[in-house]
NUKOLGU-873077 format. One line per field, with one value per residue: residue number from 1; x, y negated, z of N, C-alpha, C in turn. Coordinates in steps of 0.05 Angstrom, whole numbers. Atoms other than C-alpha are relative to their C-alpha. Layout:
N
num = c(NUM / ...)
n.x = c(X / ...)
n.y = c(Y / ...)
n.z = c(Z / ...)
ca.x = c(X / ...)
ca.y = c(Y / ...)
ca.z = c(Z / ...)
c.x = c(X / ...)
c.y = c(Y / ...)
c.z = c(Z / ...)
END
This chain:
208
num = c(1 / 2 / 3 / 4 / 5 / 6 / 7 / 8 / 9 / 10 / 11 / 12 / 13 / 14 / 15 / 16 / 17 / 18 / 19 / 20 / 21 / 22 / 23 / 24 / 25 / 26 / 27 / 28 / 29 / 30 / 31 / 32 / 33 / 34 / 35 / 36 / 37 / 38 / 39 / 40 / 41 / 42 / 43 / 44 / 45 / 46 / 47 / 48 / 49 / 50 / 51 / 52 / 53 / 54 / 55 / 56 / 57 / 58 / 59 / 60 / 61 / 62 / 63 / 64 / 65 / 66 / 67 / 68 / 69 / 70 / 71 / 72 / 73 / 74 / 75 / 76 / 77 / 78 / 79 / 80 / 81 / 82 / 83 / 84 / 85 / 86 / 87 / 88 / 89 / 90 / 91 / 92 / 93 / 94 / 95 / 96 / 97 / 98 / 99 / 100 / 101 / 102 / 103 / 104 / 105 / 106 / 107 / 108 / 109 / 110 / 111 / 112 / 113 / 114 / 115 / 116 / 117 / 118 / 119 / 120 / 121 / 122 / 123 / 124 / 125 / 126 / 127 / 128 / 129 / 130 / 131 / 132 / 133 / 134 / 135 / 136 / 137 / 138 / 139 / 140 / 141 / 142 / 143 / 144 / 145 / 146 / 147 / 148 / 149 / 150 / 151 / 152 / 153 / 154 / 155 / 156 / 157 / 158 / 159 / 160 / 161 / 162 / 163 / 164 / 165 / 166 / 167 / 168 / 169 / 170 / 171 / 172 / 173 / 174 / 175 / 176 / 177 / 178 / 179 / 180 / 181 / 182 / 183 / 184 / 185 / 186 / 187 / 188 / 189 / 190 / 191 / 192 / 193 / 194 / 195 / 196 / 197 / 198 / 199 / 200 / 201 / 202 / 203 / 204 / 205 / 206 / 207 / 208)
n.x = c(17 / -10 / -4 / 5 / -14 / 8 / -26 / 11 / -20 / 5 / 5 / 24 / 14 / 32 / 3 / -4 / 24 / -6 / -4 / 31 / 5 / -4 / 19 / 30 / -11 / -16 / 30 / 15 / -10 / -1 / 22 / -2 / -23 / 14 / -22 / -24 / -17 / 10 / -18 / -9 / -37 / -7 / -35 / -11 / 4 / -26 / 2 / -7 / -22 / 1 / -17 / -21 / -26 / 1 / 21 / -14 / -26 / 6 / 13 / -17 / -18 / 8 / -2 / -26 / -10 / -13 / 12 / -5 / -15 / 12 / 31 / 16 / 20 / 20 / 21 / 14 / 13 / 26 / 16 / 15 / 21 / 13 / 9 / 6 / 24 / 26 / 1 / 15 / 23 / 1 / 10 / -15 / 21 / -16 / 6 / -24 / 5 / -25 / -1 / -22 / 5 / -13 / 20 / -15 / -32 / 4 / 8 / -33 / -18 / 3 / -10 / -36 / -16 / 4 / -7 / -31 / -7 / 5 / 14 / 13 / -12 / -23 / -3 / -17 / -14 / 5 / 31 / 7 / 9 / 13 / 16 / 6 / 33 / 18 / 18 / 3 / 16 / 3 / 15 / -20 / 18 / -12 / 10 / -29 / 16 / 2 / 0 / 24 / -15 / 21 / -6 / -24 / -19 / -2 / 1 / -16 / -4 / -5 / -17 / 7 / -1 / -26 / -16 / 6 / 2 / -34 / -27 / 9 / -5 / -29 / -13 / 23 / 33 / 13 / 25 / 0 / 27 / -12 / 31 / -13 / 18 / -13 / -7 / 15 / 1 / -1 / 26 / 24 / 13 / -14 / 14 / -3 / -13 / -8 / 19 / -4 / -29 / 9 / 18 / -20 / -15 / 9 / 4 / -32 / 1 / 14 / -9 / -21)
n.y = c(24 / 33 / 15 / 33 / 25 / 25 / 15 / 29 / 23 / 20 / -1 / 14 / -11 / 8 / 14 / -7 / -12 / -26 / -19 / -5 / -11 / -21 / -25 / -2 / -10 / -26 / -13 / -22 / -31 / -32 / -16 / -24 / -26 / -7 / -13 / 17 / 10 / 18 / 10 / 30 / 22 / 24 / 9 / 25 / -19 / -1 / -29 / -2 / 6 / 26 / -3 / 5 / -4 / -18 / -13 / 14 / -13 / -35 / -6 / 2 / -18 / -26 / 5 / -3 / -29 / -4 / -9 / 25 / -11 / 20 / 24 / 1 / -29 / -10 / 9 / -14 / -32 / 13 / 4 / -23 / -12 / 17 / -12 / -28 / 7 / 12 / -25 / -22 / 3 / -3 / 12 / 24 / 25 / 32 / 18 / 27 / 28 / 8 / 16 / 20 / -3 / -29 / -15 / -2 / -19 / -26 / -23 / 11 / -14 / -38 / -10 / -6 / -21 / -30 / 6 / -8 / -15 / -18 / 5 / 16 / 9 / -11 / 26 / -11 / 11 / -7 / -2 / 21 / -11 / -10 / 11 / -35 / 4 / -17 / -17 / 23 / 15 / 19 / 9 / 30 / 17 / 31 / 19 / 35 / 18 / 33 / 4 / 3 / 3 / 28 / 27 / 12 / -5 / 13 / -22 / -24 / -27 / -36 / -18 / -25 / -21 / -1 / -10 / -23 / -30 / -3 / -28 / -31 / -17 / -14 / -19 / -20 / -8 / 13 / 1 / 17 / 22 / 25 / 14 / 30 / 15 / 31 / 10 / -13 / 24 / 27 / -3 / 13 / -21 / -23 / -22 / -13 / -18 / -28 / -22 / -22 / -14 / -27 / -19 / -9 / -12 / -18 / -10 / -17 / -30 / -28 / -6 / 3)
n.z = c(0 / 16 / -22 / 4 / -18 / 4 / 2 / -7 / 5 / -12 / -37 / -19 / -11 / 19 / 23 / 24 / 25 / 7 / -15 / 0 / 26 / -1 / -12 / 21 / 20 / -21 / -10 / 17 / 17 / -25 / 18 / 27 / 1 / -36 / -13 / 12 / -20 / 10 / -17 / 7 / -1 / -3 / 3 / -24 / -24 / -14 / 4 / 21 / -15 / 20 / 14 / -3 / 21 / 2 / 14 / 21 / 2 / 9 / 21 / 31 / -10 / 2 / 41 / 9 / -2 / -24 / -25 / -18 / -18 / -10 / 0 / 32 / -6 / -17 / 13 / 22 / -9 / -8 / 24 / 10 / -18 / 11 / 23 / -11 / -1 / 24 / 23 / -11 / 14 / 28 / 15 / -17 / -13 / -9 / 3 / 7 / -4 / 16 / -18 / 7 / 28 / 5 / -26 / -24 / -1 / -7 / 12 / 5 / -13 / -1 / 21 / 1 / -21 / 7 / 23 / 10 / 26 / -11 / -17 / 10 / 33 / 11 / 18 / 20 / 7 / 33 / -1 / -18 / -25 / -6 / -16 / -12 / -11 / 29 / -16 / -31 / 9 / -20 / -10 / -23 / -5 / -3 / -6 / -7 / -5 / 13 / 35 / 15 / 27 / 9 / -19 / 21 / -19 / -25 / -21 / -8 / 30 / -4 / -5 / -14 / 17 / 28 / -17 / -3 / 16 / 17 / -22 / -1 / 31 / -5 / -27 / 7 / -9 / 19 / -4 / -25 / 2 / -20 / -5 / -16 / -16 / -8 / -18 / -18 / -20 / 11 / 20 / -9 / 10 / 0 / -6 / 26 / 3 / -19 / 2 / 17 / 1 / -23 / 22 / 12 / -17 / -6 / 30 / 9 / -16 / 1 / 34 / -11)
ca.x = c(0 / 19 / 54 / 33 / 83 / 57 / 116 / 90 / 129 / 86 / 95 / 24 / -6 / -83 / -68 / -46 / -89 / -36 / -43 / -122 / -123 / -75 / -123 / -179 / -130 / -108 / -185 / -211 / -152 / -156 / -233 / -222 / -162 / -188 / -117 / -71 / -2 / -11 / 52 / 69 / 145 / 134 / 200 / 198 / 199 / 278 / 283 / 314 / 388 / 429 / 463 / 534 / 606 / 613 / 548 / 578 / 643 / 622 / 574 / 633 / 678 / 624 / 621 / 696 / 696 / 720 / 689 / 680 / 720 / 707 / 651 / 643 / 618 / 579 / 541 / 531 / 503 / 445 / 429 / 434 / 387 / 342 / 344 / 324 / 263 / 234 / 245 / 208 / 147 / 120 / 71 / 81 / 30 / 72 / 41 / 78 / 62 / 96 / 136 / 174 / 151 / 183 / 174 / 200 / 274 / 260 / 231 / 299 / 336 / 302 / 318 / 396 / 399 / 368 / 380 / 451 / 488 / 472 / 406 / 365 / 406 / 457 / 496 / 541 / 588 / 560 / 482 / 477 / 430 / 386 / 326 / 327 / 259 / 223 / 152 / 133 / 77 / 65 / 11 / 28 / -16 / 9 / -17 / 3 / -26 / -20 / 3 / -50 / -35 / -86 / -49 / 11 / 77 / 66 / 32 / 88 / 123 / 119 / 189 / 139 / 111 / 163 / 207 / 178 / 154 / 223 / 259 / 203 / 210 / 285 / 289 / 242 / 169 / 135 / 72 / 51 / -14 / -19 / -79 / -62 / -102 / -75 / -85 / -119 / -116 / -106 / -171 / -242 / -269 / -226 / -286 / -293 / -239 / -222 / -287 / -262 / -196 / -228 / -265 / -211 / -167 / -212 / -232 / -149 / -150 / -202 / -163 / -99)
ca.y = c(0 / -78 / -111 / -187 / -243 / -306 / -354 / -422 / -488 / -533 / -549 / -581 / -529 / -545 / -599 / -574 / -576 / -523 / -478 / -487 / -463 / -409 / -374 / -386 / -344 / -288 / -285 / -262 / -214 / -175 / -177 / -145 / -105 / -75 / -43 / -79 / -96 / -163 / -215 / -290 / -329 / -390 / -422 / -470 / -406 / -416 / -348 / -372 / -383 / -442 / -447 / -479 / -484 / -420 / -384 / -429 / -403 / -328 / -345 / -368 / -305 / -262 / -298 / -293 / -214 / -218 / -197 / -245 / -243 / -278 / -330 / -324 / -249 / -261 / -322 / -272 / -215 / -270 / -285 / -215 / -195 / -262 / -234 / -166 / -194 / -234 / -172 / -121 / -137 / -144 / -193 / -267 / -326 / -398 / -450 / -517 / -583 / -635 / -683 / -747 / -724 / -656 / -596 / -590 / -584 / -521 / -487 / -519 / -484 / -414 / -415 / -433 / -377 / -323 / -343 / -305 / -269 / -198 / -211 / -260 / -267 / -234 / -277 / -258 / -308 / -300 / -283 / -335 / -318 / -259 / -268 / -188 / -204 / -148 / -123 / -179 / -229 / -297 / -333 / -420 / -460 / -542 / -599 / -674 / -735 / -792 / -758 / -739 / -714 / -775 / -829 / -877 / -870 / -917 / -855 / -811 / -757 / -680 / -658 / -606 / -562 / -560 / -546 / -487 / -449 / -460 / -417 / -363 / -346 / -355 / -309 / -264 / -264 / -283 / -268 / -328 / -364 / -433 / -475 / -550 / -594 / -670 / -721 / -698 / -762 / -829 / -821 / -845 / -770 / -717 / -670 / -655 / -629 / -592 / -555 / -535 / -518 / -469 / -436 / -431 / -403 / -360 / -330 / -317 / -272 / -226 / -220 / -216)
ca.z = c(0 / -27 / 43 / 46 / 79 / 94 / 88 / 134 / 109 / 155 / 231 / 249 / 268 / 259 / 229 / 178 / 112 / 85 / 137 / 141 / 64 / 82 / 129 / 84 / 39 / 97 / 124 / 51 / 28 / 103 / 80 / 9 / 32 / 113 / 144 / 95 / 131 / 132 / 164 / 175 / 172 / 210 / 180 / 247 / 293 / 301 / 271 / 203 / 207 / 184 / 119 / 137 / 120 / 133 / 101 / 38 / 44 / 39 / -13 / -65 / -28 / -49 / -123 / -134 / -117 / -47 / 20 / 76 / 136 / 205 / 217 / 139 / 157 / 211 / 169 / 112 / 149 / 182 / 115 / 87 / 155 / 130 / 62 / 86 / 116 / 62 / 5 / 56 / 19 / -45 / -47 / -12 / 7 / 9 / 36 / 19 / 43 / 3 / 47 / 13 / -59 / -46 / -3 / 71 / 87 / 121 / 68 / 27 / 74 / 71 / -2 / 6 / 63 / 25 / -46 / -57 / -111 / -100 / -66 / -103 / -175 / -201 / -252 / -308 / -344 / -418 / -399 / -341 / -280 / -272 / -225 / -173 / -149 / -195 / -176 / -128 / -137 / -99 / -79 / -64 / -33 / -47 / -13 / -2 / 32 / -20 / -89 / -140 / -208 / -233 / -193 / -225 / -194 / -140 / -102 / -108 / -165 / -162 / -138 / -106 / -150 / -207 / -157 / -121 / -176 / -216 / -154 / -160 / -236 / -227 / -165 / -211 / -182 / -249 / -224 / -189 / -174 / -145 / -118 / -96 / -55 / -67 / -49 / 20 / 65 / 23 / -11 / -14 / -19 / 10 / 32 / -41 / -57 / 2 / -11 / -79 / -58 / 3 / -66 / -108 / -47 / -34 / -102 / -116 / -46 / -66 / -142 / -101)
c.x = c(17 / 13 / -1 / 17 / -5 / 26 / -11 / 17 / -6 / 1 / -19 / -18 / -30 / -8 / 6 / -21 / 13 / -11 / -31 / -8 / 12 / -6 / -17 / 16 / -3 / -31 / -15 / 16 / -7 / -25 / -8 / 18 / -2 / 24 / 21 / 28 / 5 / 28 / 5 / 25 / -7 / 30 / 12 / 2 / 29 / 5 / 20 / 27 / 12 / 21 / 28 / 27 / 13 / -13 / 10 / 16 / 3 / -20 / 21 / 16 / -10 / 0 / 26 / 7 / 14 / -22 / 6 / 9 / -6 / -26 / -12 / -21 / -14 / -24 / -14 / -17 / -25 / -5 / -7 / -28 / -30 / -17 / -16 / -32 / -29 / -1 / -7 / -25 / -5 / -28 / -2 / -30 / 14 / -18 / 9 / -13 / 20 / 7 / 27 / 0 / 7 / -10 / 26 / 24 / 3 / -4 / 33 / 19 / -7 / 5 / 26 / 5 / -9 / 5 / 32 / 0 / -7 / -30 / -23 / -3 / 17 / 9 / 28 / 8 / -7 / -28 / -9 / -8 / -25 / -13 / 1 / -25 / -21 / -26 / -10 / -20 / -8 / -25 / 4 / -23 / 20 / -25 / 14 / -17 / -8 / 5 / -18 / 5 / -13 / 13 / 29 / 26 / 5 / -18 / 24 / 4 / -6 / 22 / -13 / -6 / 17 / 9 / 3 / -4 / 17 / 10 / -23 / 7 / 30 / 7 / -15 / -23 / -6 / -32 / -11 / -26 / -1 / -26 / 13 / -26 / 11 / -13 / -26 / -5 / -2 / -15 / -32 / -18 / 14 / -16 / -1 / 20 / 8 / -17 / 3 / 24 / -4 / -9 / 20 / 15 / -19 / -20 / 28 / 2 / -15 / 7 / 33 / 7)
c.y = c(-25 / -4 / -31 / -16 / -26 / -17 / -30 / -22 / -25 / 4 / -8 / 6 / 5 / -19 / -10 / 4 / 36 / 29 / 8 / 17 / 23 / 18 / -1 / 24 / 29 / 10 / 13 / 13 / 9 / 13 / 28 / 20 / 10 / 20 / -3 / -14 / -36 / -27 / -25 / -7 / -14 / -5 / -18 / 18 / -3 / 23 / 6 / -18 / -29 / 5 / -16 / -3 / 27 / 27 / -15 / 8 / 29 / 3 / 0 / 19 / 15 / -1 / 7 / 25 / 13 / 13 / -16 / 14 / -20 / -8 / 5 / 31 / 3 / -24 / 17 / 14 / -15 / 2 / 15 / 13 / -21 / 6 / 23 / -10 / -8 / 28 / 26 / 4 / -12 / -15 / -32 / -19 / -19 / -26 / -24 / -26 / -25 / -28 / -17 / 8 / 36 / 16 / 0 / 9 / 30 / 15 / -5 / 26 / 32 / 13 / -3 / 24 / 31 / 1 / 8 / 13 / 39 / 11 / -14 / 0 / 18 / -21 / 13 / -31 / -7 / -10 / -25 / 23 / 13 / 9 / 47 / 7 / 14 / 3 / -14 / -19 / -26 / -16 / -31 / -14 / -33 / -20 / -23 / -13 / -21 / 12 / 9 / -4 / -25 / -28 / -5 / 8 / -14 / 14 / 29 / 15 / 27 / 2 / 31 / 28 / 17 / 6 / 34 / 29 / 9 / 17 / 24 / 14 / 1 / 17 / 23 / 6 / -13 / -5 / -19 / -15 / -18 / -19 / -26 / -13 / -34 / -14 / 9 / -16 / -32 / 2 / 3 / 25 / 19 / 25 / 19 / 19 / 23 / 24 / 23 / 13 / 24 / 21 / 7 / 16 / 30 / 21 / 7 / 13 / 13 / 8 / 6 / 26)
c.z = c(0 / 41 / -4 / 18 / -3 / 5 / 5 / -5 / 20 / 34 / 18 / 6 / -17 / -10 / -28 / -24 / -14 / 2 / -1 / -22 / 2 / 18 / -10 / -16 / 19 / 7 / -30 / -4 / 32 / -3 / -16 / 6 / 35 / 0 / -18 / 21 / -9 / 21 / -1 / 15 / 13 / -8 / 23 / 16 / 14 / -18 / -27 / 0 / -17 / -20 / -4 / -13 / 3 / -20 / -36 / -10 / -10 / -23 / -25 / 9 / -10 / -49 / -7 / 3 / 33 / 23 / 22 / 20 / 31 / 2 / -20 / 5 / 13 / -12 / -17 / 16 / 19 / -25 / -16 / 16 / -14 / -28 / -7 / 6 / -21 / -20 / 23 / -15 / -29 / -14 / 27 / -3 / 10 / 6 / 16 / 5 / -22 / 24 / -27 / -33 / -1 / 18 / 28 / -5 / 10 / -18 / -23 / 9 / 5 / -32 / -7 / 15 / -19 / -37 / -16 / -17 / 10 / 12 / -18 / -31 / 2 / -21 / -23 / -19 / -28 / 2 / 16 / 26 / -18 / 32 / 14 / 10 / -8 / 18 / 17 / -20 / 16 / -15 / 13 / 2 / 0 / 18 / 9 / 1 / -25 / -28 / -7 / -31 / -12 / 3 / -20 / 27 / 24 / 30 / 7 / -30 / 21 / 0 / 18 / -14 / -17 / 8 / 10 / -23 / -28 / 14 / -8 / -29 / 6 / 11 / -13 / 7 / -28 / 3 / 18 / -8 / 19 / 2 / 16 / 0 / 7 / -16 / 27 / 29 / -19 / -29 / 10 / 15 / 6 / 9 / -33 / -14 / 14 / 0 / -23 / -2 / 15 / -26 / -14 / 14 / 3 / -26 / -6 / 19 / -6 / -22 / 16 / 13)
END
């Protein structure tokens, strides 16, 4: 049976719109899918390590053919344990707040720590990068106070989207579906949408 990882980017709890959409998401798949293993990341738990001059160091040690030694080996082997975690499962639930046009440093930082050669990509000198991610399928929930694909640039760009679902095809998930909810505060009318984002969210968990 599919294993689902919810991967949380936001820290506000319940006041999170994200987070609100990604239990609208989690309450219909446990629905459609009854004894499904079902799991959530907070990325603020502490839990996700940091990527350093060390973890840096063993990443180009491991590109150049070498084997880390030291500090460099005990960064790697958090980030292989890190990496370990996220690739237990085989089908994912992101949901991304956008902060400052982009998405949280935290979530940033869970894709430098687990994002290595070996692990993530593989990379060949001729071909480029190949994404190891096979067989896997994600699920992103976006949301953002003030931008709004509609709106001129004096609400904000997308470094959010574009962003995110550039690392998933690169890291190989191709299969990816994505429901955004912006703007969700700096607007006349935000019941509206939120109603058709709950529908939409919840119409891709029971297809999911």
């Amino acid at each position: 049976m599919s294993k689902l990882l919810h991967i949380s980017a936001s820290p506000r709890g319940d006041q999170s719109e994200s987070l609100a959409l990604g239990e609208t998401f989690l309450a219909t798949y446990r629905e459609v899918n009854p004894g499904a293993e079902v799991d959530t990341w907070d990325l603020w738990d502490g839990t996700l390590p940091q990527f350093g001059p060390a973890a840096a160091h063993a990443k180009m040690t491991i590109f150049a053919g070498g084997t880390p030694t030291g500090d460099q080996a005990e960064a790697w082997d958090a980030a292989r344990a890190a990496f370990q975690r996220f690739d237990a499962y085989d089908r994912y639930l992101f949901t991304v707040p956008m902060w400052n046009s982009g998405v949280p440093y935290i979530l940033k930082q869970f894709i430098d720590v687990v994002s290595q050669p070996g692990m993530v990509f593989s990379f060949d000198p001729e071909a480029g990068y190949t994404g190891l991610l096979r067989g896997k399928k994600a699920a992103v929930i976006y949301t953002g106070a003030v931008y709004g694909d509609d709106r001129g640039r004096a609400f904000g760009t997308d470094h959010q989207q574009p962003f995110f679902h550039d690392w998933l095809e690169w890291a190989g998930i191709t299969d990816v579906t994505e429901v955004a909810f912006r703007p969700n505060l700096a607007t006349a009318d935000p019941t509206t949408g939120r109603t058709q984002a709950r529908a939409t969210t919840t119409d891709l968990a029971k297809t999911f």
